[in-house]
Structure formats: structure tokens, C-alpha cells
N, C-alpha and C positions, 0 to 999 in steps of 0.2 A: 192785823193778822200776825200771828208767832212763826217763830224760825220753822216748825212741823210744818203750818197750813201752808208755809211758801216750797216748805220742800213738797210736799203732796201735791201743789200746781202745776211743781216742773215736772217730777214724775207722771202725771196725767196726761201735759202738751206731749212730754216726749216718747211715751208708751202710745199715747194713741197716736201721733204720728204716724209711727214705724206700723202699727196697724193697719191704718189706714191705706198706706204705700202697700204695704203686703196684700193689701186687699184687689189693690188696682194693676198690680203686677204679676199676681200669683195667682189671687184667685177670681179674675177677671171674668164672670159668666156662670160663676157658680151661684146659683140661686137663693141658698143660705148665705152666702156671704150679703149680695144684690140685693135681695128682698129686705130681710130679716134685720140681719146687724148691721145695714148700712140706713135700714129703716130707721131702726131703734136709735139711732148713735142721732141722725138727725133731728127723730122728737125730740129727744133727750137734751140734745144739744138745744133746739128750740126756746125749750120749754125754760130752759135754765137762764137764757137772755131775754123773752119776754121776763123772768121772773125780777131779774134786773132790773130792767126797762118799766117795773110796774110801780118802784120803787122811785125813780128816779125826776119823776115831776114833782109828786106832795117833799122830797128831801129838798130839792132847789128849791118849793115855795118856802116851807118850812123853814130852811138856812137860814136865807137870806131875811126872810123878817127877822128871825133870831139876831143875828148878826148886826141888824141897824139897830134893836133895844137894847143889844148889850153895849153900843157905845156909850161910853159915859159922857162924849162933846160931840152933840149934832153935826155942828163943824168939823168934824173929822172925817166926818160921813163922804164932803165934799173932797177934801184931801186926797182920802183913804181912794175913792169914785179914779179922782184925777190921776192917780199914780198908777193906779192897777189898770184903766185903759191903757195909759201912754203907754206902760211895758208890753202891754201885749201887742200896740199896734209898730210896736220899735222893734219888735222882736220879730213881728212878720214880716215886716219889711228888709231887716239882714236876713233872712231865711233866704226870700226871694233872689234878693241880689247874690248872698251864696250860689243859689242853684242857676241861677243863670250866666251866674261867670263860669261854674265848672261846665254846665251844659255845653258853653260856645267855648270850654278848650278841649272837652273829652269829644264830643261831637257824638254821644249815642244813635246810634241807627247808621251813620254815614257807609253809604255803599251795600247796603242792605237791598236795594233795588225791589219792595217788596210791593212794588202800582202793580197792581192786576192778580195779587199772589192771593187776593183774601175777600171768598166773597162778600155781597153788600146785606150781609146780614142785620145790620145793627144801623138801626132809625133813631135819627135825633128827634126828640121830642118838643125841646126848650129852643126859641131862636132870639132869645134875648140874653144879653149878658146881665147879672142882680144890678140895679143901680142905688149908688148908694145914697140917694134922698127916698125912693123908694122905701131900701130898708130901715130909714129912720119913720119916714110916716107911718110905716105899720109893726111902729114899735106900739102904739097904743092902739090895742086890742078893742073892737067894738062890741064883740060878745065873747067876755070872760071864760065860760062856761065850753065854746069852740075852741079856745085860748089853751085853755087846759086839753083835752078830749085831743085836740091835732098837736100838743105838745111843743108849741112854738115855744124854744125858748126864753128869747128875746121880751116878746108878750108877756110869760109869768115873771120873770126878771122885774119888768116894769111894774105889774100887779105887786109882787112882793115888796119892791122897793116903800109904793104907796103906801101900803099898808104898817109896813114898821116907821115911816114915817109919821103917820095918823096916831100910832098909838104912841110915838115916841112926843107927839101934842098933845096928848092926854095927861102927860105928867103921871102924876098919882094915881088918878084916878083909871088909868091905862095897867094898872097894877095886873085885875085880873087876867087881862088878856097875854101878858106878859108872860103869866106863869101858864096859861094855857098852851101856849107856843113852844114855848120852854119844855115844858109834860110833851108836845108830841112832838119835839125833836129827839128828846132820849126815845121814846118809842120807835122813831124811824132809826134811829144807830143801833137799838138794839134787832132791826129788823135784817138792818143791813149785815150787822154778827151771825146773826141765824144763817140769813141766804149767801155768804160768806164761806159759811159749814158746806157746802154745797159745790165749792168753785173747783177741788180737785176731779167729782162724775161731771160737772159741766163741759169745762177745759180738756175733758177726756173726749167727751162727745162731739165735741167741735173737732179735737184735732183728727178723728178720723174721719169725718168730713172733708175736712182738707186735702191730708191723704189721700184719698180716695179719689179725688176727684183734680187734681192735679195734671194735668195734658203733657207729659214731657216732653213728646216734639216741639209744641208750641215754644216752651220753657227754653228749651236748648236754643229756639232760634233768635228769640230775643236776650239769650243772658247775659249780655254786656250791658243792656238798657237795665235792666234789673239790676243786676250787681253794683253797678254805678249808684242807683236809688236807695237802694240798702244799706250800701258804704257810707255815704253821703248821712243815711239819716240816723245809723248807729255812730258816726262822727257826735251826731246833735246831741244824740241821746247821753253816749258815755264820756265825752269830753267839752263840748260846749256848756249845757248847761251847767255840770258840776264844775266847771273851772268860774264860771261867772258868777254862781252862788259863792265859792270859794273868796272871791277875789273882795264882792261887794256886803258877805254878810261875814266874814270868818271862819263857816262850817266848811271841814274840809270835805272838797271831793268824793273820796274814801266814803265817808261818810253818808253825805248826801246822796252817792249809789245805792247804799246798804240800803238805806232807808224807803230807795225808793224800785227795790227789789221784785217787790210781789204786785205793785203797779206794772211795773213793766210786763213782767209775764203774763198778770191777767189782760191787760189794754192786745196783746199780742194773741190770745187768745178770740178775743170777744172782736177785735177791729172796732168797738165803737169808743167813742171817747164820751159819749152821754152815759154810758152802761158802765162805766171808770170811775163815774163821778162819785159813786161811794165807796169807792177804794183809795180814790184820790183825797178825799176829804179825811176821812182817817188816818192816812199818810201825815197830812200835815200836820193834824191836828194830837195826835196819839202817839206819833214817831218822833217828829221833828219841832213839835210846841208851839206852832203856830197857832193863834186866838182862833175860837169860835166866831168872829165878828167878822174877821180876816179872810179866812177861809169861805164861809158862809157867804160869804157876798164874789170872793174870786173864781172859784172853783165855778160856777155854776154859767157865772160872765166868760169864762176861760174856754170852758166847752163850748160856745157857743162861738166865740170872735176869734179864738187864740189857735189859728190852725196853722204855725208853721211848719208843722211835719206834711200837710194839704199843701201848701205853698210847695215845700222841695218837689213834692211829687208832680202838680201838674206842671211845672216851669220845665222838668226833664222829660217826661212824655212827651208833652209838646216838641219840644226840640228833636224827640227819638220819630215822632211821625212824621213831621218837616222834613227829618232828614232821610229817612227809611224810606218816601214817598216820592225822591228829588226834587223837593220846595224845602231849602234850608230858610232857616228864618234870618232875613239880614242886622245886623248890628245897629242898624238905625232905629229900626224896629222894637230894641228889649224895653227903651222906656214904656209905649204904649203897651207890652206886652207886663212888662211888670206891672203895674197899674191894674191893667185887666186883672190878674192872678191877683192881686191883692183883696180887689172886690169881691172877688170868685170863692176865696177861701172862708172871707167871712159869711160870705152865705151858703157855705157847703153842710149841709147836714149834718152831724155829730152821730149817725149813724154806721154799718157799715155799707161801703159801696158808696159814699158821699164824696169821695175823689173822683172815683169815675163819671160821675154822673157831669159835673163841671170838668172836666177835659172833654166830653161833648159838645159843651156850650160852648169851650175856647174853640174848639178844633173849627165847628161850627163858623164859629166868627170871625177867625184868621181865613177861614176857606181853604180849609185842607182835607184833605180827602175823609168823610166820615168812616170809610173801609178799616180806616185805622184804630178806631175805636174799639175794634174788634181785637185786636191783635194785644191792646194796650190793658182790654176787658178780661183777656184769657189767664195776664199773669196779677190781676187787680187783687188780689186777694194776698198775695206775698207782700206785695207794695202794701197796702192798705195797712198790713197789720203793723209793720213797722212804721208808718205814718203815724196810727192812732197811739203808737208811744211816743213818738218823739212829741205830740201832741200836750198830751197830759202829766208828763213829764218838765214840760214846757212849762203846764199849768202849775205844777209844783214849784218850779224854781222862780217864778215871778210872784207869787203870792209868798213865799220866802222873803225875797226880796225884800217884799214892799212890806211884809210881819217886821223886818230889820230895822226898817226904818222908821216904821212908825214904833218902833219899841212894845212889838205885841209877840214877842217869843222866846221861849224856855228853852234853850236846847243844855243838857249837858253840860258840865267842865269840860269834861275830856272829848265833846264832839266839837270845841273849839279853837282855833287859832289863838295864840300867846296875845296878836296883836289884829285884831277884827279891823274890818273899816263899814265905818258908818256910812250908810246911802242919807241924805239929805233930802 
């Protein structure tokens, strides 16, 4: 996206914002507002993330076979596989441990007294926490075709992987398939440019949604649990990772913000990090010079396992309902709790409301009051969006990374340090 299409995003969040609010404030029961433009704003808004979301499975299959035939050494494959896990699972792991140290010195919720304040509106549905042999077994998909259609995706990950491997045994003779893959990858980037054209009326329709539907009492009574989460995940967003891209690939900071500009605003828009994934992917590959091979295979692995913006959020809720409930979580406690929230994260949907749904499942499992959920439910949608940035944000700075190291990216003179340091 160009400097205009990012400035027309912001413009759109923060026009229909202030809509939005005017709408829940001012014109609260007026029928034209109610009906009509609150109607409209939500098809509209709808219409423009399924439109997303329609996109976003054939580009992950598509990627990622792309991505294994354009390696030139099969073996790299394994490397490339090895590194881009490890960083995301090292990376959710300091998330966690961040958010739970700040959690047990800020104490959100303490003294909040809110047992009996909220009623039992809001039913757990899941009483198991994901286990993680579980989600490797049904990493392989037994009908393809449900694989696709329920968009797991873990399963097409696996599908595609196979596949560019197969053809990548074909040698020569894998030619054609090659360039067929190739053919409908620029098809899907160029689909992804079109519905792109689109993201300033989308980003407009969602933000008066929000607007609108925002509960300020509610808001006011939790806004130290909030503000905390916000803090905490605009720390990730605008100083963590650009200091650690800085530090291990060269690209300054500075830089690596700029670039990753109109990501931010749209992931804040949408809250989902799967509906990112083709903003995210042109990001790297168009802004920052990160390989097709690189990208195509991180980006799509990232949205699915790499939720350290998920980790900060449910480690601080948890502690805010513990505490807000008078059951604080003890200190003995954080290793099994971290552990938990690690699992939790990687099996949280890439959708939005995928945080919430696993703070269910912990709250569930520690035994803390599910009344809470409700309270936690009211402001999930603030939370949420700043999660799915710091998210794919995330995504961007470790497929960085790991482009640096394996020697797969272009950036610029001038977007680099005098004196880079090599990741090994």
C-alpha cells in the first residue's frame, strides 16, 4: 500500500470512530441512526472482512507451495522450518513471562471487589484446555477438502508444505506445476491490491461499529486493566520488536515502523490476524525485501502459532479477574499458568474474539469465577485489536529476522545500519 492508501485508513478508523461515539451518545434511539447507518456500517463493515477472509486460505495454500519451489536447496527448507519455529516459540514465551511479571507487580483488578457485581450471563462452552500432542495429531488433515472449507490452518500449512515438496521431487519434470503455482500466486497479490482499494470504506465501517457499541460504564470501571494491556502491548508493538529487528538484522527502528505502518492500522481495524495476512505478506515482501520463499512459508505459520500479543492479553486478564474476584493467583502458581497460556495461545483462532474465547478456558480451569468473563468480554474488543497488532507485527519482525539470516533480503542503503549484525 502507498503513503495515500495508508493515509485514507487512518482517516476512515478515525472518522468513523468519532461517528460511531456520536452515534452512541448523541444519537442514541434515533431510528435513522439505529436502524439504517448502524445497519449499513455493519453489512458494510461485514462484507469487507469476509471479503478478506475469502482470500486468505488459497494465498496461505498458494504461498507456501510457492515458497518451498522457489528454494534453490531442499535443505534449507529444514533450516529455514527450524528457525522460523524456534523464533516464534521464543518469542511467545518472553511475551508471557513479560506479562506475567508486570501482571504480579501492577496487580490489575486488586480491590475491585466485583464477586456478585456481574450477572452469570456468559457460559463456558470448552472445559478442556488444547493439548499439545493433540494439536500435532491433527496436524494431518483426514479430509482435505473439510481442511480447506473450516479453514484450519495448521492442516493447509501441512497440505501445502506436501505439495511443494512433491513437486520439488519432480525436478524437471515438476516444471509445469511450478509455473502454474507461480500464475496463481501473482493472481492472488493481484487480488489482494484490488480488495486493498477497499480497506479505507471497510476500516470506516468497522470503526463505527465500535463506536457505537462501546458501553462506557463498563469501560470506566475496568480502565486500569485496559490501560495496563494497551500499554504493555503498544511497548511490543513500537519498541520491542523494532529494537530487536534493529539490533539482529541492522534495519533501523525508524524504519521498520514506517514500513510496518499500514499493518498496524489495518490489524487494528479488522482484530484478526488471518485477515492481516495479506497486508502482512506485502509488508515484507514489497516494503522490506523479504523473499517470496521466506515470507510464504512464515507469515501464514506465524498467524496461526505466533500469538504473543494473545499471550500478553490472556496472562493480564487472568490476573485482573483473580484479582477483581478476591482469588489472586499465587506465585507458585505462574509456572503452571504460564505453560497453560502458552498452549492456549497457540491454539487461539486468528480470528477476532479468539482471545476471548481462551480466557474462558483458563478462567475455567484455574476455577475462577466464569462471571468474569463477562466483564473481561465487555472491553475484548479494545484489547483484541491491539493484540492482533502486536501479533503480526510479531509476524513481520521474526520472518525479518530469520530473511537476515538466511541471506534472503533486499532492504535499501539508507534503511540500513553502517554496521548490521548477522543472526547465525
Amino acid at each position: 500500500m502507498n503513503k495515500s492508501l495508508s493515509g485514507k485508513i487512518f482517516a476512515g478508523l478515525f472518522i468513523g470512530l468519532i461517528i460511531g461515539t456520536a452515534i452512541q451518545y448523541l444519537f442514541n434511539g434515533v431510528t435513522l441512526m439505529d436502524t439504517y447507518v448502524l445497519g449499513l456500517a455493519e453489512g458494510a463493515g461485514g462484507m469487507f472482512v469476509s471479503l478478506i477472509k475469502l482470500l486468505v486460505v488459497p494465498l496461505v495454500y498458494v504461498s507456501i507451495v510457492c515458497g518451498i519451489v522457489e528454494l534453490k536447496d531442499i535443505t534449507a527448507f529444514g533450516r529455514l522450518g527450524g528457525k522460523t519455529f524456534a523464533l516464534y516459540i521464543i518469542n511467545t514465551i518472553i511475551a508471557i513471562a513479560a506479562a506475567l511479571t508486570v501482571g504480579m507487580i501492577f496487580q490489575p483488578g486488586a480491590g475491585a471487589n466485583l464477586a456478585g457485581t456481574v450477572e452469570k450471563s456468559v457460559e463456558l462452552t470448552t472445559t478442556e484446555t488444547p493439548d499439545i500432542f493433540s494439536l500435532i495429531v491433527n496436524i494431518v488433515p483426514s479430509n482435505p477438502v473439510q481442511a480447506f472449507a473450516n479453514g484450519d490452518m495448521l492442516q493447509i500449512i501441512f497440505m501445502a508444505i506436501l505439495t511443494g515438496l512433491a513437486i520439488q521431487a519432480l525436478d524437471k519434470r515438476g516444471g509445469p506445476a511450478i509455473k502454474t503455482f507461480k500464475m496463481a500466486n501473482e493472481i492472488m497479490m493481484k487480488l489482494v491490491g484490488l480488495v486493498m482499494s477497499l480497506a479505507p470504506f471497510g476500516v470506516f465501517a468497522l470503526m463505527i461499529q465500535l463506536g457505537a457499541t462501546l458501553d462506557g460504564n463498563t469501560l470506566m470501571s475496568v480502565a486500569g486493566y485496559v490501560g495496563l494491556v494497551v500499554a504493555m502491548l503498544v511497548f511490543w508493538i513500537f519498541f520491542f520488536y523494532p529494537m530487536m529487528v534493529g539490533i539482529t538484522t541492522g534495519i533501523k527502528p525508524t524504519t521498520f515502523l514506517r514500513h510496518t505502518r499500514e499493518q498496524i492500522l489495518f490489524s487494528l481495524s479488522t482484530a484478526s490476524s488471518n485477515a492481516t495476512i495479506p497486508v502482512t505478506m506485502r509488508t515484507l515482501t514489497d516494503k522490506i525485501g523479504v523473499s517470496k520463499s521466506v515470507a510464504g512459508f512464515g507469515v501464514p505459520l506465524g498467524a496461526t502459532m505466533n500469538m504473543s500479543g494473545v499471550s500478553i492479553y490472556i496472562a493480564l486478564a487472568t490476573i485482573f479477574v483473580a484479582n477483581a474476584f478476591g482469588q489472586p493467583i499465587n506465585t507458585a502458581d505462574l509456572f503452571t499458568l504460564g505453560l497453560t497460556i502458552l498452549l492456549l495461545s497457540i491454539g487461539a483462532g486468528g480470528v477476532p474474539g479468539g482471545g476471548i474465547v481462551m480466557v474462558g478456558v483458563l478462567l475455567h480451569q484455574l476455577g475462577l469465577p466464569p462471571e468474569g468473563l463477562a466483564i473481561v468480554a465487555a472491553v475484548d474488543r479494545i484489547n483484541d485489536m491491539f493484540c492482533t497488532s502486536s501479533n503480526v507485527v510479531g509476524d513481520t519482525a521474526v520472518n525479518t529476522i530469520v530473511a537476515k539470516s538466511e541471506n534472503e533480503i533486499g532492504v535499501p542503503a539508507d534503511d540500513v545500519e553502517s554496521t548490521p549484525v548477522t543472526v547465525s
